[in-house]
Every structure is written in structure tokens, then in C-alpha cells.
N, C-alpha and C positions, 0 to 999 in steps of 0.2 A: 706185691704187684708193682710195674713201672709202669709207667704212660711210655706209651708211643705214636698216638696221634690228638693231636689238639682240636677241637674247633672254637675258634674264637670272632664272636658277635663284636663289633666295635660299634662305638656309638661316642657322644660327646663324654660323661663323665662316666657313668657305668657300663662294663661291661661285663657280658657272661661270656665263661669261659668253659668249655666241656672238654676233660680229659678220657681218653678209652686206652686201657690195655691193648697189649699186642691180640690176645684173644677176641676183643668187642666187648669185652666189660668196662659199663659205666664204673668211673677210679673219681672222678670231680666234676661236679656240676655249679659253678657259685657264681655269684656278679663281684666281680673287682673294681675299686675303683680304680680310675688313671694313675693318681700318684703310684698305687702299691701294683700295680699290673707289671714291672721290671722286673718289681722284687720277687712278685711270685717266679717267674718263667728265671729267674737266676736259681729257682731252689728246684728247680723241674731235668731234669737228664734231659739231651740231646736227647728231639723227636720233631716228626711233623708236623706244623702247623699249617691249620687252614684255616682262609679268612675272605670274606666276601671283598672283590676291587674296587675301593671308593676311595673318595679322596685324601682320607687318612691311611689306606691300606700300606701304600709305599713306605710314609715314614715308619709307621711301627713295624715291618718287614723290614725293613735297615735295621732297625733296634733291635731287633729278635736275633737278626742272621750274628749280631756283633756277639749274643750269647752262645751261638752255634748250631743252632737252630735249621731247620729246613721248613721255608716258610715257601707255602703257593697259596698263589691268587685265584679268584674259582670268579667267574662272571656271574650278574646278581641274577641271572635267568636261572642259574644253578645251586644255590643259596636256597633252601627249606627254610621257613619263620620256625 
């Protein structure tokens, strides 16, 4: 199975990251730290990312898009914990 849609929790050092198949099947569920959070989404196929708009969201959307990525910002009203 491949991922094709990300969500990705950001926060100061750890983050969780949830991967779903094209179907809706949970594929990764895990908390990454910062350093290693590149290295994963370089080992990841071109897919969607989504990620709550805060003040970190821009840079690591820069960082994402430079992997190929297709990264959208979702306003925090719209963000489920």
C-alpha cells in the first residue's frame, strides 16, 4: 500500500504524523522527532499533506513542497485534537 494523504500535528519537538492510503486505511501513525521529520517524508512518494496554519506551518511547507509534496494549510477551527 502507498500513502497518499498525510496529516501532520506540528509542535516544538515532536511530532505525530498520520499516513492513510488512497482507500482510508490507517498505513502510519507515529511521533517524529524534528531532526528526523525530513528524512522520513524523503522516504515517503509524492502525496498530500495536511497541517494545521501556525507559525511554523509556512516553513515546513517550504521544506515539504522542495520534496514534491503537495502541502495545504487547514485554519485551526478545522483541525480535530
Amino acid at each position: 500500500m502507498t500513502v497518499k494523504t498525510v496529516g501532520l500535528d506540528l509542535a516544538k519537538d515532536v511530532f505525530q504524523v498520520h499516513c492513510v492510503s488512497a482507500t482510508g486505511r490507517k498505513i502510519i501513525n507515529k511521533k517524529i522527532k524534528r531532526a528526523k521529520l525530513l528524512a522520513f517524508f524523503e522516504t515517503l512518494p509524492r502525496c498530500v499533506v495536511g497541517m494545521e496554519a501556525c507559525g511554523s506551518a509556512h516553513h515546513w511547507g517550504r521544506e515539504l513542497r522542495k520534496l514534491g509534496h503537495d502541502v495545504r494549510l487547514m485554519p485551526a477551527a478545522y483541525v480535530k485534537p
